[in-house]
N, C-alpha and C positions, 0 to 999 in steps of 0.2 A: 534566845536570839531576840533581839531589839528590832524594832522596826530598820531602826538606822545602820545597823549591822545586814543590812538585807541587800542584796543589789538593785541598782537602779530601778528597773524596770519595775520590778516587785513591790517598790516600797512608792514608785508615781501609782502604781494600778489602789491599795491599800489606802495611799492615803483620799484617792477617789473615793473609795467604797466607804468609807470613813465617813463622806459628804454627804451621804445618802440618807433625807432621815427616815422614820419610822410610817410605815405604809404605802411609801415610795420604795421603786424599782427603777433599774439601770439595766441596757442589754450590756454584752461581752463588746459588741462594736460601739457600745457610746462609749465605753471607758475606753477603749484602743485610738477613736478619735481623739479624746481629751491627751491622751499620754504618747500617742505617736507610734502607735502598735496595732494589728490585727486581731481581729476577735479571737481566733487560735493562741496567741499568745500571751494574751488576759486569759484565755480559760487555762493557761498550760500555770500560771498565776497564781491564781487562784484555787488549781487543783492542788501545787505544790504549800502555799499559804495562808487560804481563803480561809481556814479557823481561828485566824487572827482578826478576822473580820468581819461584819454582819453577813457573811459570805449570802444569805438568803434572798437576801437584795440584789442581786446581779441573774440574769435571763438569758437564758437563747434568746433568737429572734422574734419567735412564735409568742412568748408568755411565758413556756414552760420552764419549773424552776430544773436545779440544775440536777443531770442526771445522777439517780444512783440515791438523791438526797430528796427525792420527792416529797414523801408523808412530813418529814421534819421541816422541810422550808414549806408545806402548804400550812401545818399546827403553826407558825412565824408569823404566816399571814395572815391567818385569822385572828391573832392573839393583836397584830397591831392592825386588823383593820383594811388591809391591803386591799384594794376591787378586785374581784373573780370573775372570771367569764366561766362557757362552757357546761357541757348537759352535767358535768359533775361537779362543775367549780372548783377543776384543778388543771386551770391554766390563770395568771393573773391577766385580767384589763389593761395592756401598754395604753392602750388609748387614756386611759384615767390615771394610772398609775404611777408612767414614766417620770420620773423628776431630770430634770432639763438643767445638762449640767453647765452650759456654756450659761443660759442664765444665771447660772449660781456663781457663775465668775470662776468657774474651771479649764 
């Protein structure tokens, strides 16, 4: 399946995540703001499609990467650099991290 074979919603959230580049992060609710969707509905998304995509780059609210996918999106983040907070350095720094997508012209 092609991106463009995907439905609406799937292929606005995708080609966000697409925008995102290396060592930056996005929550569920900044991509829902960009594409006209609820955080629920980017993660329901991304649960269904998100291997088409740097899926590791997209957050809860908190920092944390996305459940279930832990160890492999924090090996992600260190591999590009990503800021880490936390007594274990396994939550990302939004404050540093976030890439700001309405500047990017999203």
């Amino acid at each position: 399946m092609t991106v463009h074979e995907l439905p609406d919603l799937a292929d606005a959230v995708l080609e966000v995540v697409d925008q995102v580049p290396p060592g930056r992060v996005v929550t569920y609710g900044d991509i829902g703001k960009v594409v006209g969707a609820g955080p629920r509905q980017v993660g329901a998304v991304m649960s269904e499609y998100g291997a088409m995509v740097t899926w590791w780059r997209v957050l809860r609210a908190d920092g944390r990467p996305p459940q279930g996918h832990e160890d492999e999106a924090l090996a992600h983040y260190r591999e590009e650099g990503t800021p880490l907070k936390g007594t274990f350095l396994d939550r990302v720094d939004l404050r540093r991290a976030r890439f700001d997508l309405v500047d990017a012209g999203l």
